[in-house]
C-alpha positions, 0 to 999 in steps of 0.5 A: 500500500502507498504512502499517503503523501504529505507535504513537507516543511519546505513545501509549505513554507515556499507555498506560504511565501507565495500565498503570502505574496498572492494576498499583497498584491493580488488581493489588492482592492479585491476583497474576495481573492484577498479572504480566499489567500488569508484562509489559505495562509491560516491553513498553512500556518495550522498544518506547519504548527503540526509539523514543528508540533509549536503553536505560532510556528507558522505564524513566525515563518509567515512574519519572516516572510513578510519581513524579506517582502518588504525589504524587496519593495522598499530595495525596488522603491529606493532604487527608483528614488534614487535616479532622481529628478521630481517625477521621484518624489513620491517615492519617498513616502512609500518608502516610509509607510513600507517601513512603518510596516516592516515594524509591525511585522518585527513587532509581530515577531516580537510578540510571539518570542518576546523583547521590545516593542516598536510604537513608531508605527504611525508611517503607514498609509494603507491608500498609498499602498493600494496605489501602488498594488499592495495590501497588507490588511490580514496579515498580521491577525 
């Protein structure tokens, strides 16, 4: 008889990034494929709690994850900031609110392994995030 298969830890780790990625971008001013990519995560999240047999296992991967995304956005962003001229401009308060958003992953992290908070938090601007095709509503829930 055959092995029921099961997916690994890394497989669900690399399909939580992409979820995970999914949901930001994808589910950007589309509320219904954002809830369907949030329910998928949950499951992800529950089956890697199972795997490492640790609560919030899955939930720290999850916010590591986020963390390495949004270090990609801010890196892409200041990029483009830095070729200058006043078409630039408006990059700078992205990179900002980006950045008001990696703390609130850290944060996050912080939560579920301890240590100090950081209450800057008020960089972050959900409207200039859906501009540019981004959401990171439910992700930390």
């Amino acid at each position: 008889m055959l092995k029921q298969w099961e997916p690994s830890i890394a497989f669900l780790i690399d399909l939580l990034s992409i979820v995970t990625l999914k949901s930001i971008k994808l589910g950007c001013n589309n509320p219904e494929k954002k809830e369907a990519y949030e329910k998928e995560a949950r499951e992800i999240m529950n089956l890697l709690d199972k795997k490492f047999k640790r609560k919030k296992m899955g939930k720290l991967i999850r916010d590591v994850q986020i963390v390495i995304l949004i270090n990609e956005f801010i890196w892409a962003n200041e990029t483009k900031a830095r070729l200058g001229g006043d078409e630039q401009n408006h990059l700078l308060p992205l990179t900002h609110s980006l950045n008001g958003m990696r703390q609130t992953a850290g944060n996050d992290i912080i939560r579920l392994l301890g240590g100090r908070k950081d209450l800057n938090l008020d960089r972050t601007n959900k409207e200039l995030f859906r501009k540019y095709g981004l959401d990171f509503g439910g992700l930390f829930e």
